[in-house]
N, CA and C atoms as an extended XYZ file, in Angstrom:
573
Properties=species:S:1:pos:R:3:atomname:S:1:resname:S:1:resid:I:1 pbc="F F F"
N       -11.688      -31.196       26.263 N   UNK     1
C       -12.229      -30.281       27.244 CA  UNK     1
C       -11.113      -29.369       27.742 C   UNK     1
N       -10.983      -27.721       27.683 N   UNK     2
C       -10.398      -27.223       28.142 CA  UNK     2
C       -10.806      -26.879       29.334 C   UNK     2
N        -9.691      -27.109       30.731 N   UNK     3
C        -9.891      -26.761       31.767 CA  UNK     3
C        -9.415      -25.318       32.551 C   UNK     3
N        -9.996      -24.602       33.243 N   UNK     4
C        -9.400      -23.096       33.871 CA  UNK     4
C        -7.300      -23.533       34.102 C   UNK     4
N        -6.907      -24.591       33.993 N   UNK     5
C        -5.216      -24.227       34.245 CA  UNK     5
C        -4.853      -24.474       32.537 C   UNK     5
N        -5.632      -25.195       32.058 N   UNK     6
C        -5.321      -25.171       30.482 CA  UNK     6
C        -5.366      -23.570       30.334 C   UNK     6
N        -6.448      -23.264       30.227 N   UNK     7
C        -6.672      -21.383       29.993 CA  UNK     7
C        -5.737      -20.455       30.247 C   UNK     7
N        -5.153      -21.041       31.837 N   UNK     8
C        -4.082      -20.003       32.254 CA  UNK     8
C        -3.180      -20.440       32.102 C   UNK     8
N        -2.606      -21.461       31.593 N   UNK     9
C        -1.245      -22.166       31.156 CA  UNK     9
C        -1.501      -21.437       29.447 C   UNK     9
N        -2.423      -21.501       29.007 N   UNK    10
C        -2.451      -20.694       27.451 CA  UNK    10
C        -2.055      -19.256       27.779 C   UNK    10
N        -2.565      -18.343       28.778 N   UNK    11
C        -2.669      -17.120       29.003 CA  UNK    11
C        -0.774      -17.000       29.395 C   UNK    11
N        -0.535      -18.116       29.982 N   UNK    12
C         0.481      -17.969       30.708 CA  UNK    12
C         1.644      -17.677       29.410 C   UNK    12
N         1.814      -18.918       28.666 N   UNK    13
C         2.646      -18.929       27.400 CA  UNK    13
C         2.286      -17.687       26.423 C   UNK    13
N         1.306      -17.140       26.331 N   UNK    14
C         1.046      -16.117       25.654 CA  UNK    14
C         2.305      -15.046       25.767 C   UNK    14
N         2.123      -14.484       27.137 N   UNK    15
C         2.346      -13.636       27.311 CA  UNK    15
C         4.411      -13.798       28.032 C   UNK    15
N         4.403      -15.571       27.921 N   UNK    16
C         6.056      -15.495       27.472 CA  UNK    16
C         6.448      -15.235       26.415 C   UNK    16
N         5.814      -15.561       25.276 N   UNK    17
C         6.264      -15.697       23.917 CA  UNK    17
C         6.039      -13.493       23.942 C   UNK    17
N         5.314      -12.897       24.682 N   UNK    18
C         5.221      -11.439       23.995 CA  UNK    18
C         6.587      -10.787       25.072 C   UNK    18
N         6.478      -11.295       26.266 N   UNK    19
C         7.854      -10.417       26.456 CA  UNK    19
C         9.497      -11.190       26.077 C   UNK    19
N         9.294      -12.215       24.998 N   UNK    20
C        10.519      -12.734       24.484 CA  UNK    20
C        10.950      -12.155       23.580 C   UNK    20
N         9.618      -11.529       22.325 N   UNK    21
C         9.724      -10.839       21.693 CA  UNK    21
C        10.420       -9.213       21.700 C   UNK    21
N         9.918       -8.637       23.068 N   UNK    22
C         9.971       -7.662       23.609 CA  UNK    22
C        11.558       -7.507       23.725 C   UNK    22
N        12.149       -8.777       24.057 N   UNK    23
C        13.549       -8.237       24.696 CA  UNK    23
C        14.495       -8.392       23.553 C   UNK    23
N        14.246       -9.335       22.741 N   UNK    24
C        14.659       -9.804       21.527 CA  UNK    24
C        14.797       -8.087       20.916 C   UNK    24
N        13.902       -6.646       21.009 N   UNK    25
C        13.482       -6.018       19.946 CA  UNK    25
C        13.778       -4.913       21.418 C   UNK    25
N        14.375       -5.211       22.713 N   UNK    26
C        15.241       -4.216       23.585 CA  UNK    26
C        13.770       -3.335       24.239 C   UNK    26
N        12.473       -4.300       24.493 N   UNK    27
C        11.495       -3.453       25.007 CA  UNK    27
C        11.693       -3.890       26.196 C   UNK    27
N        11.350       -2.832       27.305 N   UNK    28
C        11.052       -3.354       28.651 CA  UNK    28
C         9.480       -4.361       28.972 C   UNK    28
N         9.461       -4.510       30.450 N   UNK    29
C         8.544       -5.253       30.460 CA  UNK    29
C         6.936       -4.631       30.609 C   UNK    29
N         7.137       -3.717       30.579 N   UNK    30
C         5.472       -2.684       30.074 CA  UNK    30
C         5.517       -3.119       28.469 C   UNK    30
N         5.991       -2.921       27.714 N   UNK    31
C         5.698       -3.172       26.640 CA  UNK    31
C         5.648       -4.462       26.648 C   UNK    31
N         6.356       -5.593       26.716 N   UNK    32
C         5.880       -6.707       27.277 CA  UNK    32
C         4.640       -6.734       27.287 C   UNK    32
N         4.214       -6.714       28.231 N   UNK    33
C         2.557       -6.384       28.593 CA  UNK    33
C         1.858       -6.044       27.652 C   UNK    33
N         1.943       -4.980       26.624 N   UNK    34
C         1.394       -4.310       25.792 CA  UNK    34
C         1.233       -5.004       24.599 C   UNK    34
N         2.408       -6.119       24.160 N   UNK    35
C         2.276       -7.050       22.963 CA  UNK    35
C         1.784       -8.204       23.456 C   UNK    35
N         1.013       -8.579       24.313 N   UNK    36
C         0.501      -10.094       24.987 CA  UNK    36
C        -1.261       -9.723       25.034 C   UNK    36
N        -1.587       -9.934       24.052 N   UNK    37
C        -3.094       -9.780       23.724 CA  UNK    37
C        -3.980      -10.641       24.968 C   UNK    37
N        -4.753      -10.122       25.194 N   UNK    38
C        -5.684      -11.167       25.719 CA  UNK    38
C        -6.213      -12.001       24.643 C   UNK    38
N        -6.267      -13.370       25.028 N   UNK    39
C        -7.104      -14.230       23.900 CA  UNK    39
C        -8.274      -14.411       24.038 C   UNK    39
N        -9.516      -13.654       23.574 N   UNK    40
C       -10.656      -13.428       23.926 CA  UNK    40
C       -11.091      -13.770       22.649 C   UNK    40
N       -10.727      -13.802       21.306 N   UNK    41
C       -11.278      -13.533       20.050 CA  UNK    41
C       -12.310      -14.194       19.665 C   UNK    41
N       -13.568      -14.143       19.146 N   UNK    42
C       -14.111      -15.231       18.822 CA  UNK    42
C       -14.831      -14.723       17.141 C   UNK    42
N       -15.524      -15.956       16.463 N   UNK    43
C       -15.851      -15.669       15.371 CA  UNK    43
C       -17.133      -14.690       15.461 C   UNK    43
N       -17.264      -13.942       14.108 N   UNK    44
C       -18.116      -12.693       14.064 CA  UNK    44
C       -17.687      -11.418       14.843 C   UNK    44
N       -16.461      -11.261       15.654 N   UNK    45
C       -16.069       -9.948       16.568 CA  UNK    45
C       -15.724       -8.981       15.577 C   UNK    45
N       -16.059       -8.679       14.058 N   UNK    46
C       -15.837       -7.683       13.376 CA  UNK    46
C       -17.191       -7.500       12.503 C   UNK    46
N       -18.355       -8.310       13.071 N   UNK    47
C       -19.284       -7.912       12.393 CA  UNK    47
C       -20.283       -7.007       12.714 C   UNK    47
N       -19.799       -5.849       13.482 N   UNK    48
C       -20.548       -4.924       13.605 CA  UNK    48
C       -20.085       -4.154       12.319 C   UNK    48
N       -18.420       -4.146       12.144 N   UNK    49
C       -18.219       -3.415       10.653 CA  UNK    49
C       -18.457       -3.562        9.501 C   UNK    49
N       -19.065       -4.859        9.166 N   UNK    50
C       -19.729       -4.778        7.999 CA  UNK    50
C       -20.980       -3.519        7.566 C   UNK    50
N       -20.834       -3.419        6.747 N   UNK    51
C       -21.436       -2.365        5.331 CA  UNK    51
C       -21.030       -1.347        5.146 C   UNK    51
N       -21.534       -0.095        5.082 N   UNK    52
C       -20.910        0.807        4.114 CA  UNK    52
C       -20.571        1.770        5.011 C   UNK    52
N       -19.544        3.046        4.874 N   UNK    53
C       -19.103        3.629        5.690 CA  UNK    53
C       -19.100        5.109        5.183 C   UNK    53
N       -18.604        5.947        5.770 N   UNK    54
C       -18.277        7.223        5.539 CA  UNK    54
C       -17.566        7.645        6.899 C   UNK    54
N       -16.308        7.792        6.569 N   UNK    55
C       -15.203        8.349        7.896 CA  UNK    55
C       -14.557        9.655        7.873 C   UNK    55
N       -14.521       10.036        8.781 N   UNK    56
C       -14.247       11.686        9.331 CA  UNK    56
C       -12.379       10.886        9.590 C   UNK    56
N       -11.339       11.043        9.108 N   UNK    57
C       -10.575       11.250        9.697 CA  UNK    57
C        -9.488       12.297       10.340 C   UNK    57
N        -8.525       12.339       10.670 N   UNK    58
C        -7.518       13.241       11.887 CA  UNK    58
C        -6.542       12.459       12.126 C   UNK    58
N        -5.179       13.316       10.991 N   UNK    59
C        -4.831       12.312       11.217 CA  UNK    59
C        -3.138       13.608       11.714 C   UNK    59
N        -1.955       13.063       12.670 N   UNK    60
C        -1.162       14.284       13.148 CA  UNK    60
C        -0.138       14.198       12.059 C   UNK    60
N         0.211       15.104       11.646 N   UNK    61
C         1.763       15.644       10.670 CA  UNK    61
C         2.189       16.417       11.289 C   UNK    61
N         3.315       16.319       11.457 N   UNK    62
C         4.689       17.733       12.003 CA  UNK    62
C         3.625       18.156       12.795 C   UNK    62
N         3.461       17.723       14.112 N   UNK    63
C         2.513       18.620       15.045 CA  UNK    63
C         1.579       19.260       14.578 C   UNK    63
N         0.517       19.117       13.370 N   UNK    64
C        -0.549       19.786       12.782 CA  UNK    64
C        -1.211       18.651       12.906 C   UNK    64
N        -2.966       18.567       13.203 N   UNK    65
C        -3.857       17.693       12.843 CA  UNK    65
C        -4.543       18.099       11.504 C   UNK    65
N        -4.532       17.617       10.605 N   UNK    66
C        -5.253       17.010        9.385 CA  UNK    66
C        -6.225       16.483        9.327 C   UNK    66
N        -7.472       16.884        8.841 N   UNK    67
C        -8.694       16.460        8.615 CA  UNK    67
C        -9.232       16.753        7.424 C   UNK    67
N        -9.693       15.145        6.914 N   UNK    68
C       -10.565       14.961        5.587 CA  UNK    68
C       -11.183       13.573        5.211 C   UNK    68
N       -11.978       13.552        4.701 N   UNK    69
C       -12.802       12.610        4.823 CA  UNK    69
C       -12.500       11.085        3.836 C   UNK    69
N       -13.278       10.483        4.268 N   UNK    70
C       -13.003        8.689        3.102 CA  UNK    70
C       -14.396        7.958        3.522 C   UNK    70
N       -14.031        6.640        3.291 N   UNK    71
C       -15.388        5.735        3.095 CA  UNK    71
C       -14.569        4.595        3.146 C   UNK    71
N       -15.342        3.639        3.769 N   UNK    72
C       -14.960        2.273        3.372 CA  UNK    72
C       -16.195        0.962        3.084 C   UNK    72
N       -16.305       -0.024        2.669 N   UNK    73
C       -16.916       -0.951        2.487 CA  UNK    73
C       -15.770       -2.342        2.889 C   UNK    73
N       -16.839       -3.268        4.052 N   UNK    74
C       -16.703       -3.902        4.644 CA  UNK    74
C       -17.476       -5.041        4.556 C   UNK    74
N       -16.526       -6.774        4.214 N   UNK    75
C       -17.411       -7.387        4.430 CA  UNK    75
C       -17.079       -8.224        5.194 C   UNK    75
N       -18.418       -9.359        5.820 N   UNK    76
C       -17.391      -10.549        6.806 CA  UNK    76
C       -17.768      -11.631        5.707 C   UNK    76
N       -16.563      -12.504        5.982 N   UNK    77
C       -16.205      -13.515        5.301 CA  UNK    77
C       -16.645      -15.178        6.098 C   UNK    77
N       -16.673      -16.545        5.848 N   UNK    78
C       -16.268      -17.548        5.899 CA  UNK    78
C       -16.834      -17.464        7.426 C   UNK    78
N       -17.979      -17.225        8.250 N   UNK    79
C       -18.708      -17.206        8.663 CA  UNK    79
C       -18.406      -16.707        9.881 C   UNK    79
N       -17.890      -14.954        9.403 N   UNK    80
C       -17.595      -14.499       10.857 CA  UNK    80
C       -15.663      -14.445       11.276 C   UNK    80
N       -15.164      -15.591       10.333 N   UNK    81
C       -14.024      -15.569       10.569 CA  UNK    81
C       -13.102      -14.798       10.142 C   UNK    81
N       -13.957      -13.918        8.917 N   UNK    82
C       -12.404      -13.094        8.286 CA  UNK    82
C       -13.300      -12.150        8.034 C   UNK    82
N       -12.629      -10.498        7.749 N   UNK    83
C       -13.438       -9.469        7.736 CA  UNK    83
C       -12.525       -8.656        6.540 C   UNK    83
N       -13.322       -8.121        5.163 N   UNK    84
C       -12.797       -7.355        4.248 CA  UNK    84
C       -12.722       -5.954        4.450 C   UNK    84
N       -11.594       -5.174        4.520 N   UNK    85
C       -11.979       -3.947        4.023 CA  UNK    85
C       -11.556       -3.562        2.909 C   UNK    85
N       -12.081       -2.229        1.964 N   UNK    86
C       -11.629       -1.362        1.397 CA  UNK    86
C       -11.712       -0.526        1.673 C   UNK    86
N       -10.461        0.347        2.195 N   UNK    87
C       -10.932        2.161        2.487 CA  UNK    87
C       -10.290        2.384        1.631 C   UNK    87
N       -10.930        3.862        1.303 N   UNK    88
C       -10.958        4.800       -0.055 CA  UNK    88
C       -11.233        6.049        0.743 C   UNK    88
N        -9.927        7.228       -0.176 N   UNK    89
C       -10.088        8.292        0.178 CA  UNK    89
C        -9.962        8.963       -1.151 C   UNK    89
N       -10.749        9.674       -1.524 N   UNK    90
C       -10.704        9.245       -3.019 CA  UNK    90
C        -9.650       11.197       -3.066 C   UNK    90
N       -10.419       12.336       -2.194 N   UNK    91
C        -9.324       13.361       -2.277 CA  UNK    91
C        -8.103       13.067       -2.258 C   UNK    91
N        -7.064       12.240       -1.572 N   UNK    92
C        -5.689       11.730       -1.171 CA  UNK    92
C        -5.845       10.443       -2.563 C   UNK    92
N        -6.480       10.297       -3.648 N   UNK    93
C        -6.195        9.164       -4.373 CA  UNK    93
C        -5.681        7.947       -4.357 C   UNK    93
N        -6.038        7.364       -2.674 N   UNK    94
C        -5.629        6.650       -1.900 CA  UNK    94
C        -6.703        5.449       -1.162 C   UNK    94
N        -5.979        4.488       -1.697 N   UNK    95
C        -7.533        3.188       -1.099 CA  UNK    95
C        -6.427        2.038       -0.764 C   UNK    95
N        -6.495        1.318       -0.031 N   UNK    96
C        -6.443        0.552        0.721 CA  UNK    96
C        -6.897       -1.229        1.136 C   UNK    96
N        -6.376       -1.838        1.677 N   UNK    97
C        -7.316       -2.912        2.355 CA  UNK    97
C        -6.901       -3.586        3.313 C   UNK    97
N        -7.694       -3.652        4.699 N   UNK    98
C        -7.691       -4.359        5.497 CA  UNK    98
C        -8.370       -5.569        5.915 C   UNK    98
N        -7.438       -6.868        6.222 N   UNK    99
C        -7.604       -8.029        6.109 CA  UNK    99
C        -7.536       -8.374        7.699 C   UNK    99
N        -8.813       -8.844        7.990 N   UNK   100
C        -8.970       -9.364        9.839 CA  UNK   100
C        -9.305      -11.084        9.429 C   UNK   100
N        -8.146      -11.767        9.951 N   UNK   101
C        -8.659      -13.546       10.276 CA  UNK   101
C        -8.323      -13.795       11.375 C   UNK   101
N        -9.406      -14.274       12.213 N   UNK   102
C        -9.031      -15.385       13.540 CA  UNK   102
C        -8.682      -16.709       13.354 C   UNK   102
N        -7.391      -16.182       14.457 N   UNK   103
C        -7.063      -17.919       14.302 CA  UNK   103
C        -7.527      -18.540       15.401 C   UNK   103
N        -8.564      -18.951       15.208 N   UNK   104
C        -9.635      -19.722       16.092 CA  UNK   104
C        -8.911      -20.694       17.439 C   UNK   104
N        -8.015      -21.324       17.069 N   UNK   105
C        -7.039      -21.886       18.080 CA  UNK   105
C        -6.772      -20.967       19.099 C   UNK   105
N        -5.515      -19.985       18.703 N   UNK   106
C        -5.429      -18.891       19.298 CA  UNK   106
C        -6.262      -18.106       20.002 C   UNK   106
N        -7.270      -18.068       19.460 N   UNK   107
C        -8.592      -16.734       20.044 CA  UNK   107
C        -8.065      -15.169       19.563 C   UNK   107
N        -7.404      -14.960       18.856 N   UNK   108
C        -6.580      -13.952       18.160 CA  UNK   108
C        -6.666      -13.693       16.639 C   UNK   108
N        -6.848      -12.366       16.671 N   UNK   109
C        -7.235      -11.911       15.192 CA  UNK   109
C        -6.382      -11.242       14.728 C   UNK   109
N        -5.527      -11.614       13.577 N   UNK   110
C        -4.269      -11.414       12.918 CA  UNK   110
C        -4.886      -10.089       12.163 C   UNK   110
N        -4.297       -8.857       12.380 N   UNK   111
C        -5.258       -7.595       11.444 CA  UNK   111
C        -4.141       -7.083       10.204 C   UNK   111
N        -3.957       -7.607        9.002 N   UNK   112
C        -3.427       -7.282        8.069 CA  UNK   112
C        -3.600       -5.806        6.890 C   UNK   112
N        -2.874       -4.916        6.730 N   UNK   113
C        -3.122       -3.786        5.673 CA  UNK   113
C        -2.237       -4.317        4.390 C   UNK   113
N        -2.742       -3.043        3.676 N   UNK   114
C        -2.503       -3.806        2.258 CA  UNK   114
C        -2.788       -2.393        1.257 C   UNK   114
N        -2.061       -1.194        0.995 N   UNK   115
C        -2.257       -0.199       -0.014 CA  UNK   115
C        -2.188       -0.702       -1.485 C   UNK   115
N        -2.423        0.638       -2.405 N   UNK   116
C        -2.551        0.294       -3.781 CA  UNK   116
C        -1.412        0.631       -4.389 C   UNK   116
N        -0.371        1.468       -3.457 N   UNK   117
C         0.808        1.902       -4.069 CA  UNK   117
C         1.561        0.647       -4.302 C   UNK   117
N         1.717       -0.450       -3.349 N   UNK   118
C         2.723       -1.371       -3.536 CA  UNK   118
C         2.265       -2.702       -3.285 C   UNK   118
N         0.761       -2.925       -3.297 N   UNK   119
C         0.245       -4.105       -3.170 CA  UNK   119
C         1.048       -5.018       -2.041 C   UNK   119
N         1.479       -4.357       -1.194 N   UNK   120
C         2.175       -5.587       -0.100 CA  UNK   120
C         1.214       -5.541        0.969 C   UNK   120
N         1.099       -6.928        1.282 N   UNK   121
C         0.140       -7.294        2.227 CA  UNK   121
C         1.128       -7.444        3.678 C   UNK   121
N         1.036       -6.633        4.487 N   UNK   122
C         1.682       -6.434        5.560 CA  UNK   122
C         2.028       -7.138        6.662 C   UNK   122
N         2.977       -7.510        7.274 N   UNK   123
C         2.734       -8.932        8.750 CA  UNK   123
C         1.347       -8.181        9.710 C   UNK   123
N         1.112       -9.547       10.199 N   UNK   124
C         0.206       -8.616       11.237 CA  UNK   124
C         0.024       -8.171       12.040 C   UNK   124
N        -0.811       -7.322       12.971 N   UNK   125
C        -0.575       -6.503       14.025 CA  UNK   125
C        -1.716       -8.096       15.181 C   UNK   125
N        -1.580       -8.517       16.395 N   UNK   126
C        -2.203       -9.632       16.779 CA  UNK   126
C        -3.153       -8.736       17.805 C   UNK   126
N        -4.364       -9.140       18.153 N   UNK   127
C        -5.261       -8.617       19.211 CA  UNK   127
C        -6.585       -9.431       19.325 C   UNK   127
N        -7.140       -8.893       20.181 N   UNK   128
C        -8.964       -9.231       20.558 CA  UNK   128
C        -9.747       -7.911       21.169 C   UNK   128
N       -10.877       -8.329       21.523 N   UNK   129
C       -11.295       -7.892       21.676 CA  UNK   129
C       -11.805       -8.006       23.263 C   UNK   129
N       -11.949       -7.015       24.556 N   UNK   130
C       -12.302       -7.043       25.189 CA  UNK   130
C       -13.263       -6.365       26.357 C   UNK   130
N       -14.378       -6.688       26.737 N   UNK   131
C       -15.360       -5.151       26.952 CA  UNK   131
C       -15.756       -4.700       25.904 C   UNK   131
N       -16.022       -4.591       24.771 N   UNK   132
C       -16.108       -3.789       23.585 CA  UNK   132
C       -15.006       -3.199       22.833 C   UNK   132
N       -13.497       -3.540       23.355 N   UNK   133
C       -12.903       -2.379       22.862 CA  UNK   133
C       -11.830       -3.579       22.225 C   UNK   133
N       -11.394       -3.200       21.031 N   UNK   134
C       -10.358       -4.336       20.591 CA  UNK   134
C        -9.240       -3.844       20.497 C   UNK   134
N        -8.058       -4.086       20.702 N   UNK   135
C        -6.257       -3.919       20.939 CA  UNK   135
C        -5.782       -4.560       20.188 C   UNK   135
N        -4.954       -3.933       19.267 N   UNK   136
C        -4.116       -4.676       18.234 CA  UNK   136
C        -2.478       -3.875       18.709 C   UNK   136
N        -1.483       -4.413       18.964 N   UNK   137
C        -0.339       -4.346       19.330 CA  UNK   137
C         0.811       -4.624       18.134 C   UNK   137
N         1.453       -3.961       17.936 N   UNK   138
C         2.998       -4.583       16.735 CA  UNK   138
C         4.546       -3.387       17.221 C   UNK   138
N         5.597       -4.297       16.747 N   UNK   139
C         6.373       -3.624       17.577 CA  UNK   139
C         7.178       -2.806       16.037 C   UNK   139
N         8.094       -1.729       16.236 N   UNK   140
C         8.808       -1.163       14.846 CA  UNK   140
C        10.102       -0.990       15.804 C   UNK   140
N        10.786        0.106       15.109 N   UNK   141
C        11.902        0.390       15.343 CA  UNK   141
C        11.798        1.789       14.089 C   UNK   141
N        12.263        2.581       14.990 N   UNK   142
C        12.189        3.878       14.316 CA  UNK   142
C        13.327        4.380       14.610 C   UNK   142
N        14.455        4.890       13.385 N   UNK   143
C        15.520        5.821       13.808 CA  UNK   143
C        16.178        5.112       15.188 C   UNK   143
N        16.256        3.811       15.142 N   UNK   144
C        17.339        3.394       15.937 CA  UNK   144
C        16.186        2.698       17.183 C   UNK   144
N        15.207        3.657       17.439 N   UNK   145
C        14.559        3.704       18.962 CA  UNK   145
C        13.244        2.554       18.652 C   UNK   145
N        13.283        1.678       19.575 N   UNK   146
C        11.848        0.522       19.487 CA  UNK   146
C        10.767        1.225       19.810 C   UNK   146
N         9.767        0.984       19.305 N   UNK   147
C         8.352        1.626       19.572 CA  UNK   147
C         7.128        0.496       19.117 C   UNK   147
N         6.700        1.006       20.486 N   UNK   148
C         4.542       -0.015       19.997 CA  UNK   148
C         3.732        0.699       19.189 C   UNK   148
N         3.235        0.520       18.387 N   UNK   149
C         2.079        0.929       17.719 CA  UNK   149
C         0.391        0.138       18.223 C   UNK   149
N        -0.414        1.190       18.517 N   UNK   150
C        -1.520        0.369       19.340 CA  UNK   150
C        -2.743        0.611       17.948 C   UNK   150
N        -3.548       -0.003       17.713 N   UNK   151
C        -4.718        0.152       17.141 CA  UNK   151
C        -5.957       -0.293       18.073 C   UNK   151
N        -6.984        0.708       17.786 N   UNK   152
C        -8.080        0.202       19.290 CA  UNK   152
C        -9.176        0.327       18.556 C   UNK   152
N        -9.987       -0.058       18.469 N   UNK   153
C       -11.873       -0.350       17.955 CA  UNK   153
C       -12.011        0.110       19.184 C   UNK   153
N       -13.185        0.895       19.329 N   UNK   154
C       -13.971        1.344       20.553 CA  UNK   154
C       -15.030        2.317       19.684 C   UNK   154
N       -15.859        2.649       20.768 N   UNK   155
C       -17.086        3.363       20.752 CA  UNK   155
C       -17.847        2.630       19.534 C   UNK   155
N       -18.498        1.444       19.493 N   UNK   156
C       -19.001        0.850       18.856 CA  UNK   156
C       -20.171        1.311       19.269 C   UNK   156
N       -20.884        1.341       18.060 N   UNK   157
C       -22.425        1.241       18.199 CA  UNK   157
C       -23.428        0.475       17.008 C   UNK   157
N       -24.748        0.144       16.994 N   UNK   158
C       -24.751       -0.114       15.680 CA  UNK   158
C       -24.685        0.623       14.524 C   UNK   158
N       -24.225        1.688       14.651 N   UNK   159
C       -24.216        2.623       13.263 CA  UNK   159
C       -22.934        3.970       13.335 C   UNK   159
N       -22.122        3.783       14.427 N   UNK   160
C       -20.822        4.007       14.500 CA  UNK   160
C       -19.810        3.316       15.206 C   UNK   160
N       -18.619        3.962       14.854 N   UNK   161
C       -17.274        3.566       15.671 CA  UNK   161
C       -16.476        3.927       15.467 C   UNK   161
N       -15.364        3.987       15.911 N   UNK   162
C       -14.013        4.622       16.304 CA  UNK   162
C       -12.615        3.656       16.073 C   UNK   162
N       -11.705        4.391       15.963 N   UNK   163
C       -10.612        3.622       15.045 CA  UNK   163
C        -9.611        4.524       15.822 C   UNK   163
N        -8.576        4.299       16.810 N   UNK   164
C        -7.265        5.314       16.229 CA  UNK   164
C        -5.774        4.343       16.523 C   UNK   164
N        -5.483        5.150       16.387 N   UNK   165
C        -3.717        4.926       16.827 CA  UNK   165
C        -2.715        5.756       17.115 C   UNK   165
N        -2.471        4.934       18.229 N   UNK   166
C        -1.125        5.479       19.196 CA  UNK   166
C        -0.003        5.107       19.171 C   UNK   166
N         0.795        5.717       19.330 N   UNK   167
C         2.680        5.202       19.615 CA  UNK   167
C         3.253        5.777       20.680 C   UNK   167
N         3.684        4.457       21.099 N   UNK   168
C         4.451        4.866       22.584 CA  UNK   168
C         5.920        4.368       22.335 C   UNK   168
N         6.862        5.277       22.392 N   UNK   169
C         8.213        5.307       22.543 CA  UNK   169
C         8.784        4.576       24.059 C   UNK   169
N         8.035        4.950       24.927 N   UNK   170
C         8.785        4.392       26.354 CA  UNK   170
C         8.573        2.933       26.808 C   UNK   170
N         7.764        1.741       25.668 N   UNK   171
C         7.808        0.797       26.434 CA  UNK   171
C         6.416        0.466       26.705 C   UNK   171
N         5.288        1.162       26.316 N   UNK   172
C         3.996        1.377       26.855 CA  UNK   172
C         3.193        2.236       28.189 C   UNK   172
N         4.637        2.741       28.487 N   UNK   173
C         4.213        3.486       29.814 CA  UNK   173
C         3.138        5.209       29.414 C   UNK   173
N         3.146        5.697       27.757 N   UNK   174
C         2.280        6.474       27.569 CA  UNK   174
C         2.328        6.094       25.969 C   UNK   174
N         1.401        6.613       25.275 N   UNK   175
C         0.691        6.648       24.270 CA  UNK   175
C         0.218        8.389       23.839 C   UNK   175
N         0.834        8.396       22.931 N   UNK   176
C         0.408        9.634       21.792 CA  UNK   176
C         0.011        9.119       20.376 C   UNK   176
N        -1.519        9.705       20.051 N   UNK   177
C        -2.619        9.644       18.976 CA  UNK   177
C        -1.940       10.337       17.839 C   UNK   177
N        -1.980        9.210       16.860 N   UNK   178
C        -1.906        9.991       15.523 CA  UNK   178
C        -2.672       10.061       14.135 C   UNK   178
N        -3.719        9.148       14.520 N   UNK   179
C        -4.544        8.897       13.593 CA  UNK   179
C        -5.956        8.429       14.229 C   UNK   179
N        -6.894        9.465       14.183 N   UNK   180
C        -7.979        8.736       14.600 CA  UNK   180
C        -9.464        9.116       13.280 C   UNK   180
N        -9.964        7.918       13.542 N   UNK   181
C       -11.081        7.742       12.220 CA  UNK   181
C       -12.289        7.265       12.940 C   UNK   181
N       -13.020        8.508       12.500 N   UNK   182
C       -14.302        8.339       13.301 CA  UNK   182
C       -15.874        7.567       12.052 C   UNK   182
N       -15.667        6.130       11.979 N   UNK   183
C       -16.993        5.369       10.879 CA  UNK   183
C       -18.317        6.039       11.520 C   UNK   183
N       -18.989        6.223       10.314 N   UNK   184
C       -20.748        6.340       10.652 CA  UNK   184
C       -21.018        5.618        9.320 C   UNK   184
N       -22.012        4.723       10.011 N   UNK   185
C       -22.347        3.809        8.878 CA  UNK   185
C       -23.256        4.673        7.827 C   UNK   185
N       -23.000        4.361        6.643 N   UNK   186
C       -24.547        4.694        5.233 CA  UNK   186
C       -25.333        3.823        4.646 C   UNK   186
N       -24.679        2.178        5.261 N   UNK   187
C       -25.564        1.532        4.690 CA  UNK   187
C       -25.680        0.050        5.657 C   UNK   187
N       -26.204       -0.629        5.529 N   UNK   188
C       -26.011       -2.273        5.649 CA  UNK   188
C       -25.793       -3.368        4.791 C   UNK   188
N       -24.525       -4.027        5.095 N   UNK   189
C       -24.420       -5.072        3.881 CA  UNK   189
C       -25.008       -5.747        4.251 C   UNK   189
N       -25.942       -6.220        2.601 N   UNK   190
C       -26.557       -7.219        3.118 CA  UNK   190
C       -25.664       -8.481        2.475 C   UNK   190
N       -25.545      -10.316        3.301 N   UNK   191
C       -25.419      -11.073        2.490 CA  UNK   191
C       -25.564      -11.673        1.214 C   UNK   191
């Protein structure tokens, strides 16, 4: 039986282990904050994305936004617990795959990519979902300087949704968009 100080003794360690990371990698404690997921995750939280897709993306270069289109096909796996993608952009000769598993313990969904140029399956970015909107957090280092990368699910509906990503240089105190992908579904997978 988990009890409400179990919960917040979990919530509590969570979010030591994200600003240990943080300092380890020279982030302040906003970013801190920013890599300590809520553990909300539960099985099936990616099965609104199952079936077939068609995406509008926008994505920023050298201060220009870029727009052109792709598709993906999506399935859920192992009953809710793991979620397939393939995106395909077939103008950019470019496809992809994204790999979502909860680790059910955790309440956290490990979100893995995976291109065709180099078949490497990527560490993962950790998040949940909360209100509707899901947060995936990972930290880099760019040209010397630490930076968050955010990924967010929002504007769900049953037959769209929203995808983008932000990077914040200061720690999490702001966020600038560089990729956002707008799904409208074309089909339903069926089992």
């Amino acid at each position: 039986m988990t009890t409400t100080n179990d919960a917040q003794r979990r919530l509590l360690l969570q979010a030591a282990a994200g600003i240990g990371a943080a300092c380890q990698l020279g982030l302040g404690s906003a970013s801190a904050a920013a890599l300590a997921p809520a553990a909300s995750g539960k099985p099936g939280d990616f099965d609104f994305l199952s079936g077939e897709w068609s995406i509008r993306h926008k994505q920023l270069k050298e201060k220009n936004w870029e727009s052109f289109e792709g598709e993906a096909t999506v399935i859920g796996i192992l009953g809710g617990l793991a979620s397939v993608e393939e995106l395909r952009i077939p103008a950019r000769n470019f496809s992809g795959m994204g790999l979502r598993i909860l680790d059910v313990e955790k309440k956290l969904w490990a979100d893995h990519w995976c291109n065709k140029k180099n078949g490497v399956l990527n560490p993962a970015s950790w998040g949940s979902f909360t209100h509707g909107v899901g947060t995936w957090d990972s930290t880099d280092i760019d040209d010397g300087q630490a930076l968050i990368t955010r990924g967010v699910w929002d504007r769900i509906t049953p037959n769209s949704c929203r995808w983008y990503q932000a990077v914040s240089r200061d720690g999490g105190a702001t966020w600038d968009k560089n990729w956002i992908m707008d799904w409208q579904r074309t089909a339903i997978r069926q089992p």
